[in-house]
C-alpha positions as CSV (number, residue, x, y, z in Angstrom):
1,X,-28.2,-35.1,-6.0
2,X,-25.8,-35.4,-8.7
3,X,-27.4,-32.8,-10.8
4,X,-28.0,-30.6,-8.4
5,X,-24.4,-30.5,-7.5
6,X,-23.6,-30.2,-11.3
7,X,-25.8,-26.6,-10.9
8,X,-24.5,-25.4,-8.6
9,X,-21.0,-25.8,-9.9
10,X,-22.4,-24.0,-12.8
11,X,-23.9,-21.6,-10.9
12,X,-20.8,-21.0,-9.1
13,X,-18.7,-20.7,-12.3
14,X,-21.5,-18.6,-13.7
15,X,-21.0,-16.3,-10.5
16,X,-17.4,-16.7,-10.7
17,X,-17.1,-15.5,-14.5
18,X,-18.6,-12.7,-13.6
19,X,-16.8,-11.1,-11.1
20,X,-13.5,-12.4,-13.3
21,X,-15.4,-10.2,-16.0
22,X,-16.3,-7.4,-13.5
23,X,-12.1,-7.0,-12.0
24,X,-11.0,-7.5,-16.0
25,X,-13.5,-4.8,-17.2
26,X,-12.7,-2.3,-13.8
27,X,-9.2,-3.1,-14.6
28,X,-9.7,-1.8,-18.3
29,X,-11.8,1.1,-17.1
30,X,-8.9,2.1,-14.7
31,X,-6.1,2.2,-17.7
32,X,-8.4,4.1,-19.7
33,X,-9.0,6.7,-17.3
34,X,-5.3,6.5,-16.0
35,X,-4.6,7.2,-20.1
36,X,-6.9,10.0,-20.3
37,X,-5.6,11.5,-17.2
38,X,-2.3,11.6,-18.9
39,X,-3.3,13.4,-21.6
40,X,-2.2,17.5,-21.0
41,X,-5.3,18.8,-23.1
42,X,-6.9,17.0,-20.1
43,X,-5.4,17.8,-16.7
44,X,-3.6,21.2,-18.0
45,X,-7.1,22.4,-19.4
46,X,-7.9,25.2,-17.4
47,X,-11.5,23.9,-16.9
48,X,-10.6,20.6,-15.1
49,X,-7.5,22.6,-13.4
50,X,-10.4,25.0,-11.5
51,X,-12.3,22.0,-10.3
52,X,-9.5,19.6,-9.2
53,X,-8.2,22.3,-7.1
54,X,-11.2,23.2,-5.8
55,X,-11.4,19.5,-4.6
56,X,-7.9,19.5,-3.1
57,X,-8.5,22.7,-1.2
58,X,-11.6,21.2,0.9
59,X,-9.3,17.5,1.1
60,X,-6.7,19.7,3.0
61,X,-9.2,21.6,5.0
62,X,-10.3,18.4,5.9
63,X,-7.1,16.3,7.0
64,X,-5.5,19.3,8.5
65,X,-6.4,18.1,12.0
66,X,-5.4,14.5,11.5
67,X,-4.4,11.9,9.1
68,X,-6.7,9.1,7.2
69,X,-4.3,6.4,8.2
70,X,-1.7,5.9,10.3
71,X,1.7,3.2,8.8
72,X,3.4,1.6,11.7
73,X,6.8,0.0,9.9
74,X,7.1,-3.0,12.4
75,X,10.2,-3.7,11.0
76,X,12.5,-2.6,8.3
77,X,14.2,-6.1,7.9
78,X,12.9,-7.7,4.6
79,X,13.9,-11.1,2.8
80,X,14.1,-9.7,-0.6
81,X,16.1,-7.1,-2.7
82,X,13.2,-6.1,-5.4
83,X,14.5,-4.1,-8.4
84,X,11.7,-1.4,-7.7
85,X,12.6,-1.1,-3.6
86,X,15.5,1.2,-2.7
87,X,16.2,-1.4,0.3
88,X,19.3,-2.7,-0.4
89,X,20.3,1.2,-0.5
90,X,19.3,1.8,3.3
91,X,21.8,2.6,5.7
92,X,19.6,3.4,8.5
93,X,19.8,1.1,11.7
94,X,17.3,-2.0,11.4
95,X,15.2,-3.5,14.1
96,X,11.3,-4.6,15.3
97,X,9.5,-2.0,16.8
98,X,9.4,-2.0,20.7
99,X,5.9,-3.6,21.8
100,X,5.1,-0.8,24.4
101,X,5.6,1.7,21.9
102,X,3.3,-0.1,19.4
103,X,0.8,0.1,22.4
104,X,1.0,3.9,23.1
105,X,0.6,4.7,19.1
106,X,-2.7,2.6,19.0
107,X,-3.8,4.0,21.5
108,X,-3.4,7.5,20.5
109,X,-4.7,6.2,16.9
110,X,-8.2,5.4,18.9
111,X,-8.1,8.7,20.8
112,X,-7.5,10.5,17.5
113,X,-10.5,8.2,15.9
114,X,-8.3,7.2,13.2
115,X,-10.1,4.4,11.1
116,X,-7.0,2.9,9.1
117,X,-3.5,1.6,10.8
118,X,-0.9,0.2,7.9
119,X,1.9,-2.5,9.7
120,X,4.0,-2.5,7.0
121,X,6.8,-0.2,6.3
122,X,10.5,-0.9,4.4
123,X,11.0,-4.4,5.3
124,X,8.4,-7.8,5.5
125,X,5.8,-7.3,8.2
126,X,6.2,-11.3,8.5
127,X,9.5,-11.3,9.8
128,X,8.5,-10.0,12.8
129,X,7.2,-12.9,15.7
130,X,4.8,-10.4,17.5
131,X,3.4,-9.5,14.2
132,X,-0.1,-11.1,14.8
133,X,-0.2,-10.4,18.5
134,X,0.3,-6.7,17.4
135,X,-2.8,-7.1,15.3
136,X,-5.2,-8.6,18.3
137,X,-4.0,-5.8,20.0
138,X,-4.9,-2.9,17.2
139,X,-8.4,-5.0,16.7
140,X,-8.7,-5.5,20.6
141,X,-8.8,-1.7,21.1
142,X,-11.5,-1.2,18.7
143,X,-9.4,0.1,15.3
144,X,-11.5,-0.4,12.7
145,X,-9.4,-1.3,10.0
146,X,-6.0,-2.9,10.3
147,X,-4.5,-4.2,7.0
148,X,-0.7,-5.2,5.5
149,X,1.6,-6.0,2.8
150,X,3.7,-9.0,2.3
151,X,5.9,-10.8,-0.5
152,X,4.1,-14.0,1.0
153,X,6.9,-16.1,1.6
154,X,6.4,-16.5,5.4
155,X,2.2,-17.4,4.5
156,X,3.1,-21.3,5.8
157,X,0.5,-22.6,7.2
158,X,0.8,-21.6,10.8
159,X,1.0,-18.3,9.9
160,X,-2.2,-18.4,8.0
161,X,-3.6,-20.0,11.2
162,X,-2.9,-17.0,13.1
163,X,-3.8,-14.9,10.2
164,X,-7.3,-16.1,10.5
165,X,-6.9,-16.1,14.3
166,X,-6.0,-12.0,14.4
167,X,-8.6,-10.1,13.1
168,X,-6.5,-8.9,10.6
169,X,-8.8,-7.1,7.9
170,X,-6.9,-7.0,4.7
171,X,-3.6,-8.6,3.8
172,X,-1.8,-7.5,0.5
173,X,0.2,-10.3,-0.8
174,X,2.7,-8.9,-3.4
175,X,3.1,-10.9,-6.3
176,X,4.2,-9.4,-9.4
177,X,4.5,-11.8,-12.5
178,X,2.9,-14.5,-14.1
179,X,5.5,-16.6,-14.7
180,X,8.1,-18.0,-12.5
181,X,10.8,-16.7,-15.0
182,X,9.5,-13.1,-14.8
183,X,9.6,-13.4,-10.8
184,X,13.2,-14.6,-10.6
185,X,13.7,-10.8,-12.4
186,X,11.9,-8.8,-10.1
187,X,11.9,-10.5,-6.5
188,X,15.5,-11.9,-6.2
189,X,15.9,-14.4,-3.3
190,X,11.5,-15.6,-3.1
191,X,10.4,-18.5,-4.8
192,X,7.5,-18.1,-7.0
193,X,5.7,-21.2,-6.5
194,X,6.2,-21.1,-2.7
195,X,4.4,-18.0,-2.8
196,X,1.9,-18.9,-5.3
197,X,1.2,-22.2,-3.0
198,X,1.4,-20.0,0.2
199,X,-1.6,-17.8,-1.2
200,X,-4.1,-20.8,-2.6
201,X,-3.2,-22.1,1.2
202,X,-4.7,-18.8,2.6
203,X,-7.7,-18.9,0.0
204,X,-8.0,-22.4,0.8
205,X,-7.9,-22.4,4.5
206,X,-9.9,-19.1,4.7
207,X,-13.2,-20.9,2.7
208,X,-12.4,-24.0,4.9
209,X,-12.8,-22.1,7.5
210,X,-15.6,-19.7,5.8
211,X,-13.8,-16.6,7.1
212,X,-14.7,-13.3,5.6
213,X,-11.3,-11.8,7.0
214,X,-8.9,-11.0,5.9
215,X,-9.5,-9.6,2.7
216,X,-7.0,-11.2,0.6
217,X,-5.6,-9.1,-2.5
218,X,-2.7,-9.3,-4.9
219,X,-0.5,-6.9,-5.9
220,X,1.1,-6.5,-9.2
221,X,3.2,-3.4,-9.0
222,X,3.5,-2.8,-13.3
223,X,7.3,-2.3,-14.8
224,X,8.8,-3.2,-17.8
225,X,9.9,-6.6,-16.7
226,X,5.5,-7.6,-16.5
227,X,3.7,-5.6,-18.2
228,X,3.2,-8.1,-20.9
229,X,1.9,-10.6,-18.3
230,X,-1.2,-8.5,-16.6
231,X,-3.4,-10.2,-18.9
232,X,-2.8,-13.8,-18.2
233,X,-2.2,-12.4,-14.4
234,X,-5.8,-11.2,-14.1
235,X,-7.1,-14.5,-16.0
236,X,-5.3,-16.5,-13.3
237,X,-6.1,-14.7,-10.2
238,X,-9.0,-12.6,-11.0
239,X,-11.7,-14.9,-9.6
240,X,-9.3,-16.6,-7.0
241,X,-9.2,-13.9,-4.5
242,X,-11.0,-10.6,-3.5
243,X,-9.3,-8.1,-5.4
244,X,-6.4,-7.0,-7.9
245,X,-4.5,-3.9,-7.4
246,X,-2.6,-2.6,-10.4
247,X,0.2,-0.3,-9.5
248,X,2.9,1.4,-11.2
249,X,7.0,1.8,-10.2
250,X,8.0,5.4,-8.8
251,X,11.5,6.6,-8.0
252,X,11.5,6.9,-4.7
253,X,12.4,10.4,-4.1
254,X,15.2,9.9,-7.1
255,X,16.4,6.9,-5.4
256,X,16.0,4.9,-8.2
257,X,17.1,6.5,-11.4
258,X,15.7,4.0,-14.3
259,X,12.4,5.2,-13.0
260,X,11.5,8.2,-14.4
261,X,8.3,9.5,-15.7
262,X,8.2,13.7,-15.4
263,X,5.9,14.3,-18.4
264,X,3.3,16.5,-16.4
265,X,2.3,19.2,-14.1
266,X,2.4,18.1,-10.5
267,X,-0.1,19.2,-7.9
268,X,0.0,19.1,-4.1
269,X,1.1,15.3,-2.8
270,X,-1.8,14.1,-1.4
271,X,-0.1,11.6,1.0
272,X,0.8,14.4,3.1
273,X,-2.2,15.2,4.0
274,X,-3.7,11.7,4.8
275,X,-0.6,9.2,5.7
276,X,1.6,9.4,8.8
277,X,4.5,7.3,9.0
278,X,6.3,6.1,11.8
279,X,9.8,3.6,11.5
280,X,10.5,1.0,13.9
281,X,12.3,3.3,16.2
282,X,9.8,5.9,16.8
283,X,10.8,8.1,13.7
284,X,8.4,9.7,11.8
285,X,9.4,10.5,8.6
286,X,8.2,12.7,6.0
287,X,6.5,10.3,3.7
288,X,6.7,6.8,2.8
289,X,9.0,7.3,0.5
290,X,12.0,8.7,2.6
291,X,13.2,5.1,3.3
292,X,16.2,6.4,4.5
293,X,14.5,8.8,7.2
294,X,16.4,11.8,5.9
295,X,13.6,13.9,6.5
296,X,12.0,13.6,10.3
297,X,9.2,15.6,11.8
298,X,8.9,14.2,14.9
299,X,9.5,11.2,17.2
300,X,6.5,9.3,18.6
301,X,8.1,8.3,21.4
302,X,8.2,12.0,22.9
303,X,5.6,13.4,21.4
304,X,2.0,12.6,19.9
305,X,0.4,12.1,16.9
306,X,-1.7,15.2,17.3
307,X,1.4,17.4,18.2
308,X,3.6,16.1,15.2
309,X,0.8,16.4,13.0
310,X,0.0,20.3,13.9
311,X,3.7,20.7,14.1
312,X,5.6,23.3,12.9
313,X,7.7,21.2,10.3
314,X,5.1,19.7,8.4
315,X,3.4,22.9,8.3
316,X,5.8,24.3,6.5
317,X,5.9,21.6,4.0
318,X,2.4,21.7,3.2
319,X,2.4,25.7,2.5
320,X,5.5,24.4,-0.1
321,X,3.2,22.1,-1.9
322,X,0.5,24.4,-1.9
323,X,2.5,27.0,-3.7
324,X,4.1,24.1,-5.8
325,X,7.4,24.8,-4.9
326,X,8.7,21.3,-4.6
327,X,12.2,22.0,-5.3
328,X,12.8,23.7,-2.3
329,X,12.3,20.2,-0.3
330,X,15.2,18.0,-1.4
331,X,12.7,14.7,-1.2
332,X,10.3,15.8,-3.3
333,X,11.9,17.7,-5.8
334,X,12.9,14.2,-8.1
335,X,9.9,12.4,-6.8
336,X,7.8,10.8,-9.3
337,X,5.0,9.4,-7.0
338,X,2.8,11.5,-8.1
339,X,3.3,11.4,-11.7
340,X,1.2,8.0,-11.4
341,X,-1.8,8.7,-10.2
342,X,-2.5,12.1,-11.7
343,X,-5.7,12.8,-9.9
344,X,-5.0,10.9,-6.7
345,X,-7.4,13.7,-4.6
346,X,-10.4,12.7,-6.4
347,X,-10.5,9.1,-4.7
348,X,-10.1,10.9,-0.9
């Protein structure tokens, strides 16, 4: 018994080196692409320009009757004041979104067949008490995939209880450093090992259990405070969870000016053709980056997904981007967004 119990453990750590070795390697492979992708020889050469273009034409053709997702911001209260969030900028009212109206857009996300609804939006989804019961009710009327974000600091245990309990599919848990020291620097007001203990709780409880849901992945959003820690990150977390997302700080819409990074040609934002946003209130912004909800299209409360998504206002916005025109909208004309992800259509 006891040797078989010694295989298995090596088994396991066989299995579990692997897939450490498969996220490091994918990783890798990401930043070398990313890097080639950078490169102007590559995505100014008139060769890759004719077939990336090509591929954004049909991706527009094909979201032009409705979005891939749909981001509910349950509430824009959050707990934090990260360096890379414009939070502590917004002026805009706060609140929790009204339950009934949560109701109506899930429904209309099921009559519209969308696959993918966000809660999360410019605050902590956690903060919110009908949080989980807003997730029954998304799973409840057959939404196929509901995922969120959080910084993790609400993850106690009887949250995770009722995490398990939901149906939720995915939960992003945002932690960006390595070390407790690097933390402090970026997410102001958390503690680092409540979080980190919060999120082997949720592993823990989630094998316990022998859940498959949710899908539990960190998020390390890459900035010149971490960037020399993504290595010992990935050795740390790599083979405790299901997934490492590497991201990279934009400007929100020139909110943030130590952000920069305007080194290449941009191309058509492809978030306006497959996210729709809508704040607390009913608001439906622009994008996810108009924190401030400068820029609205529509109100969900009078109006439908369908109707704000065929409207004449984002209409118009698209033909801008088409014809690359972005400094004629005053929330995309500093945006670095899409300076990240140069190819972003390819993965739609």
């Amino acid at each position: 018994m006891v040797n078989s119990i010694k295989n298995i453990s090596v088994n396991n750590m066989s299995i579990l080196e692997k897939v450490k070795q498969k996220v490091v390697y994918n990783y890798r492979f990401k930043r070398f692409v990313f890097g080639l992708l950078q490169q102007r020889f590559i995505v100014n050469n008139h060769i890759y320009t004719f077939f990336y273009d090509n591929k954004i034409r049909k991706k527009m053709l094909k979201f032009e009757a409705m979005p891939l997702r749909v981001m509910v911001e349950n509430t824009n209260i959050c707990n934090s004041n990260c360096f890379f969030c414009p939070h502590e900028k917004m002026k805009r009212k706060t609140g929790f979104m009204d339950m009934e109206l949560f109701k109506k857009i899930v429904g209309q996300c099921k009559e519209a067949k969308i696959k993918h609804l966000v809660l999360h939006g410019f605050g902590e989804p956690l903060m919110d008490k009908l949080f989980f019961e807003r997730v029954k009710i998304a799973k409840n009327r057959g939404i196929p995939l509901v995922t969120s974000n959080t910084n993790g600091m609400y993850l106690d245990k009887e949250n995770i209880k009722k995490m398990l309990d939901s149906g939720l599919d995915e939960i992003i848990v945002s932690l960006d450093a390595a070390t407790e020291k690097t933390y402090k620097k970026i997410r102001p007001g958390l503690d680092f090992n409540t979080v980190e203990k919060n999120i082997i709780e949720l592993i823990g409880q989630k094998n316990k259990n022998k859940a498959i849901k949710p899908k539990v992945i960190l998020s390390f959003v890459e900035n010149e405070e971490n960037i020399n820690e993504r290595s010992e990150y990935l050795k740390k977390w790599a083979k405790a969870v299901d997934g490492v997302s590497i991201s990279y700080c934009h400007n929100w819409s020139g909110a943030l000016t130590r952000i920069t990074n305007k080194t290449l040609k941009r191309d058509p934002c492809r978030l306006l053709w497959t996210d729709m946003v809508i704040s607390w209130n009913g608001d439906v912004p622009l994008c996810c980056s108009d924190y401030e909800n400068k820029t609205i299209i529509g109100n969900i409360k009078n109006q439908t997904i369908k109707e704000i998504w065929e409207g004449k206002k984002l209409r118009e916005v698209h033909e801008i981007h088409k014809k690359r025109e972005f400094e004629k909208i005053n929330l995309c004309e500093n945006c670095t967004l899409n300076f990240h992800d140069k190819s972003p259509w390819w993965g739609v």
